[in-house]
C-alpha positions as CSV (number, residue, x, y, z in Angstrom):
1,X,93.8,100.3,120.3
2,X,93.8,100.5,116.2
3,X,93.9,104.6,116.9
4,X,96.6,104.6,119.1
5,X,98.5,102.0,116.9
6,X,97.5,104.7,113.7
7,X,99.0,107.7,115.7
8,X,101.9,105.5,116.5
9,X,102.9,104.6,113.3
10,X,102.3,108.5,111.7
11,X,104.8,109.5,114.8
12,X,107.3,106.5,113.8
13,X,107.4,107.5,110.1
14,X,108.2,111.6,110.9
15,X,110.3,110.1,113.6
16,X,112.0,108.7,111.0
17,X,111.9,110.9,107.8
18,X,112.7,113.5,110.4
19,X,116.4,111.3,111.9
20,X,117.0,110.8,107.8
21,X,116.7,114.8,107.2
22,X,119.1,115.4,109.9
23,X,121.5,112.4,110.4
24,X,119.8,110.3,112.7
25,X,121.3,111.5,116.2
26,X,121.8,108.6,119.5
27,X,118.6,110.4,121.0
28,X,116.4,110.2,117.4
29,X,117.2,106.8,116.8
30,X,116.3,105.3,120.2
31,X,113.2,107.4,119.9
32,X,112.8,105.2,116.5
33,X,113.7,102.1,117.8
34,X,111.0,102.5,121.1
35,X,108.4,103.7,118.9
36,X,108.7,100.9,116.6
37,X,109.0,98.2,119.7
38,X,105.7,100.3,120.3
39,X,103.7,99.7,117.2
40,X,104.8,95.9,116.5
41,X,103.6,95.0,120.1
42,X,100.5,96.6,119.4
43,X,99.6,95.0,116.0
44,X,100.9,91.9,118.0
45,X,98.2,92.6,120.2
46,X,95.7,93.0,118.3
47,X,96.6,89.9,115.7
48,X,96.1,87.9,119.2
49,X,93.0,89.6,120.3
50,X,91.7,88.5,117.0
51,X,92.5,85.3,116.5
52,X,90.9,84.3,120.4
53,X,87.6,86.3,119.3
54,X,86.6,83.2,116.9
């Protein structure tokens, strides 16, 4: 889950460099915004997997 989370956040940040470049179009920024949703469940996840492991 920590790789997927990794690739996530690499496609989030030129995702987002990429919407900045060219003006962040409707389609570019939901992309961002789902991706991101994406990534903070995941840590989410994992901060909860964690913390019931002790």
């Amino acid at each position: 889950m920590k790789k997927l989370r990794r690739f996530l956040t690499v496609l989030l940040f030129i995702n987002f460099s990429w919407g900045m470049a060219t003006g962040m179009e409707p389609l570019n920024f939901w992309l961002v915004m789902a991706n991101g949703t994406a990534v903070i469940g995941l840590a989410v996840d994992e901060m909860e997997e964690k913390r019931w492991k002790h």
